[in-house]
C-alpha positions in Angstrom: 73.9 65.4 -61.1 74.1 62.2 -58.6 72.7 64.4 -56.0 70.0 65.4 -58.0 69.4 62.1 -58.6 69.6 60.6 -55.4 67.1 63.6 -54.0 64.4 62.5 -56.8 64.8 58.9 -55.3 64.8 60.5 -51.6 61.4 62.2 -52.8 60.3 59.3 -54.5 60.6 57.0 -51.6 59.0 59.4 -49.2 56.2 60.0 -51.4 55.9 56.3 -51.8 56.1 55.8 -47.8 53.9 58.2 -47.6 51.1 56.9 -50.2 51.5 53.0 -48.3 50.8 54.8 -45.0 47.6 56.6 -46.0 46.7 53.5 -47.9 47.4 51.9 -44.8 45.2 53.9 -42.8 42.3 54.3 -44.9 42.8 50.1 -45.3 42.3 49.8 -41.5 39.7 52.8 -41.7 37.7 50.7 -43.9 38.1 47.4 -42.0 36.4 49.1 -39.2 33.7 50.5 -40.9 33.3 47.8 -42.6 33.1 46.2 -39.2 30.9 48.4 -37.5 28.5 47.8 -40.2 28.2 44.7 -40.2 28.1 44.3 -36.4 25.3 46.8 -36.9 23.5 44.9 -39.9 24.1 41.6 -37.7 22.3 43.0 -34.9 19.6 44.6 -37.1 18.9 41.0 -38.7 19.0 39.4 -35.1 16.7 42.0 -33.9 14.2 41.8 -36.6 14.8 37.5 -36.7 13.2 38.4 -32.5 10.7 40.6 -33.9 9.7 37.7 -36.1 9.8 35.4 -33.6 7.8 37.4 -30.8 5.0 37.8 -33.3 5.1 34.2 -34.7 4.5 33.5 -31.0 1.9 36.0 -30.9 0.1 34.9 -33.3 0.2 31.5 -32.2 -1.3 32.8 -29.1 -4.2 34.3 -30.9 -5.1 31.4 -33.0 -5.3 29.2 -29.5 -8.0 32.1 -27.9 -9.5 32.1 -30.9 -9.9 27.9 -31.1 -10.1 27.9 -27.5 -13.2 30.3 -28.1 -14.5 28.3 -30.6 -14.6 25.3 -28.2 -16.3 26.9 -25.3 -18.7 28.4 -27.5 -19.9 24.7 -28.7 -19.5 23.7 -25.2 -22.1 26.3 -24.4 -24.5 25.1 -26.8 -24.7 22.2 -26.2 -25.4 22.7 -22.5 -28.0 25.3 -24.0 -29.6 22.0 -25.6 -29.5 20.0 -22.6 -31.4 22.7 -20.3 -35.0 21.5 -21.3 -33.8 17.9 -19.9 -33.5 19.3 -16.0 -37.4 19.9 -16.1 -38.1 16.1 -17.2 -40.5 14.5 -15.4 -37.9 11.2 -15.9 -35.7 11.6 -12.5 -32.9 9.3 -14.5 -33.2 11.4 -17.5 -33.1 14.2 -15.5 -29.6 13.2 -13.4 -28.0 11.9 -16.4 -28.4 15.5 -18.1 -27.1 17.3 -14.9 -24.3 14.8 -14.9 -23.7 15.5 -18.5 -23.7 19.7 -18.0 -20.9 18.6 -15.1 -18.5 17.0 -17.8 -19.2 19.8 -20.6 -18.4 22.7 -18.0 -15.5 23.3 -16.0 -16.4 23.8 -12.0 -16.3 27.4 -12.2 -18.8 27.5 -15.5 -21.1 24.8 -13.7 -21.4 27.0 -10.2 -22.0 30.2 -12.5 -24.4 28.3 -14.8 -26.7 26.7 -11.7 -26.1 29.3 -9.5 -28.1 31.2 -12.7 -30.8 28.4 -11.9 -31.7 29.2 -8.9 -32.8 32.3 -9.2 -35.6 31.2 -11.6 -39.2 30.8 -11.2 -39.4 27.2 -12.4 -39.0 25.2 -9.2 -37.7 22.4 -11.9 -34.8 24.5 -12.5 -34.1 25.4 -9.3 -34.6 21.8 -8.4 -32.1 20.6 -11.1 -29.8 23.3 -9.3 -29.2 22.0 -6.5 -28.6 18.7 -7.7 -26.1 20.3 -9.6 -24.3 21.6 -6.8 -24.6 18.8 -5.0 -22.4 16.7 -8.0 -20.0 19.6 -7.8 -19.2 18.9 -4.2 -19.7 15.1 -4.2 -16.9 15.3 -7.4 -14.7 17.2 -5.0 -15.5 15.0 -2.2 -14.4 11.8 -4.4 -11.4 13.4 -5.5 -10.2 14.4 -1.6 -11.3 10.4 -0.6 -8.9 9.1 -3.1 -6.0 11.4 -2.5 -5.6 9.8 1.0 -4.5 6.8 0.1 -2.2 8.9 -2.2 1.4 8.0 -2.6 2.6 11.4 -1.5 2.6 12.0 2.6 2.3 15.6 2.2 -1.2 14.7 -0.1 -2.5 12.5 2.0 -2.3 14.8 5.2 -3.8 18.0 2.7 -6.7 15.8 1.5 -7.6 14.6 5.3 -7.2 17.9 6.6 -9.7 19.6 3.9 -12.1 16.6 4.8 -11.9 17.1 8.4 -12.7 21.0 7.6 -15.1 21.1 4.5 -16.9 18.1 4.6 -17.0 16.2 8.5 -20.1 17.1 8.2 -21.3 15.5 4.9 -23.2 12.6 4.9 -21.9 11.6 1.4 -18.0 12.3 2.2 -19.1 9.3 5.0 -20.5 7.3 2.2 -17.4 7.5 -0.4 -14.7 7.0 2.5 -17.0 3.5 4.1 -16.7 2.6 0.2 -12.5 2.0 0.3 -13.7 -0.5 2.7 -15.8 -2.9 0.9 -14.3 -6.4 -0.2 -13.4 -5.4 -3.5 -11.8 -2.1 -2.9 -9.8 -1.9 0.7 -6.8 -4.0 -1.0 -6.2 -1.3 -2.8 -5.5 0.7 0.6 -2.1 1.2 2.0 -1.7 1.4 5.5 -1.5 5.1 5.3 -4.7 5.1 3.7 -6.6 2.8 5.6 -5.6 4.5 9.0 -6.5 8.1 7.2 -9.8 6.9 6.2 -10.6 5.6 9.6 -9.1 8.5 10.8 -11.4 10.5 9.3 -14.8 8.6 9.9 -14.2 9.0 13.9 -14.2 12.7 13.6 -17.4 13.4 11.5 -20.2 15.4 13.2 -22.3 12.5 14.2 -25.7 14.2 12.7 -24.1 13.2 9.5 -24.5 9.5 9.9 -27.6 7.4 8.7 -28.4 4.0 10.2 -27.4 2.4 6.5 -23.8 4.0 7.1 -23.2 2.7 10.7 -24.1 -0.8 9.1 -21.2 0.2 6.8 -19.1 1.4 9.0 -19.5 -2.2 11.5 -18.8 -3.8 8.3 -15.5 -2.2 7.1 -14.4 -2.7 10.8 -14.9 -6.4 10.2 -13.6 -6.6 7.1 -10.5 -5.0 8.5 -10.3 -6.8 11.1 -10.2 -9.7 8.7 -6.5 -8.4 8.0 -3.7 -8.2 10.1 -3.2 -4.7 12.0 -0.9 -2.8 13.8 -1.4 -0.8 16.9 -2.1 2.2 14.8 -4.9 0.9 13.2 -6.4 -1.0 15.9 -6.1 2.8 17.6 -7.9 4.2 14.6 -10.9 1.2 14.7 -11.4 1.9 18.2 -11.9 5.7 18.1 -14.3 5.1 15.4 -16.2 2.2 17.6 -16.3 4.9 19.9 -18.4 7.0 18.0 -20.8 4.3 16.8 -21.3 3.2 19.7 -22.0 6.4 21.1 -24.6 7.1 18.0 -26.0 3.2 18.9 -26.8 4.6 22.9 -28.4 7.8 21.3 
């Protein structure tokens, strides 16, 4: 009878071993699915939260084309409006309208717009063209005169080099580069950018200069002079006499 007894508790206890290992198992079975899933769902949600995200962005994008459309569109016409102005027999009304299509446009739109211009048959508008042009390249002109006396080096020597190339022979690049000189403006120069500018002058195509901007040059020359220089500056006036004087004798 005590055997019997003790193998019902020998079975008992296996059976119960056995019933906390499978319990076990299928515990740590269900831990990792459970896991697994919600790595999964985690990833799902993350990847749906970028989905969300990317077309948040797009849309964003497409609502700033679409303003951006908008915007050009009213630029347009109102440079449509202005287009009967370039044919006015007022020559102030006239500049102050080409001046005006210059802000509205960017330089790309302006050189498309007047390069449309010329080709018409109203010698007005092909007039009022090349006027245009010319305030494209007298605005790029101004720009390259006042990066000289720029507080970079490396954009000083760029904006003297495209001079020297694009515009040496420019009568108005001349003009705006004699006008750092004048009493009110050249103590705004730096060294750097008075020796640039004069640097410049001496190496414009001599055709270029008018009798009004040899008077200007003599006079920024004085007015420098007026200063006290170093021997790179009195270097840079004398290459410039140089070329009056040679324009003087001519």
């Amino acid at each position: 009878m005590a055997d019997a007894n003790e193998q019902s508790q020998s079975t008992s206890t296996s059976l119960a071993q056995r019933f906390g290992f499978w319990v076990g198992t299928i515990g740590s079975l269900i831990t990792i699915v459970l896991t697994v899933w919600n790595t999964h769902t985690k990833n799902e949600i993350d990847r749906r939260e970028a989905d969300l995200k990317g077309l948040e962005v797009q849309l964003k994008q497409r609502a700033t084309s679409v303003e951006e459309s908008k915007e050009r569109v009213e630029r347009y016409k109102w440079v449509l409006s202005l287009l009967p102005s370039l044919t006015d027999a007022d020559v102030t009304k006239r500049n102050f309208s080409i001046a005006l299509v210059r802000l509205a446009l960017t330089r790309q739109e302006a050189e498309q717009l007047f390069s449309g211009l010329q080709l018409s048959s109203n010698q007005e508008l092909r007039r009022a063209a090349q006027q245009g042009f010319e305030s494209i390249e007298t605005q790029e002109i101004t720009r390259l005169v006042l990066q000289i006396n720029a507080n970079s080096a490396d954009e000083r020597k760029r904006a003297v080099a495209t001079l020297e190339r694009e515009y040496s022979s420019s009568p108005a690049s001349i003009s705006l580069v004699l006008d750092l000189y004048k009493p009110n403006r050249i103590s705004t120069l730096s060294p750097s950018g008075l020796i640039n500018g004069l640097y410049f002058l001496s190496v414009t195509d001599p055709q270029a200069w008018t009798s009004t901007s040899v008077k200007a040059a003599r006079d920024a020359i004085a007015e420098i002079s007026k200063q006290k220089v170093g021997p790179q500056t009195r270097a840079a006036i004398e290459k410039l006499e140089q070329l009056l004087n040679s324009l003087e004798t001519s």
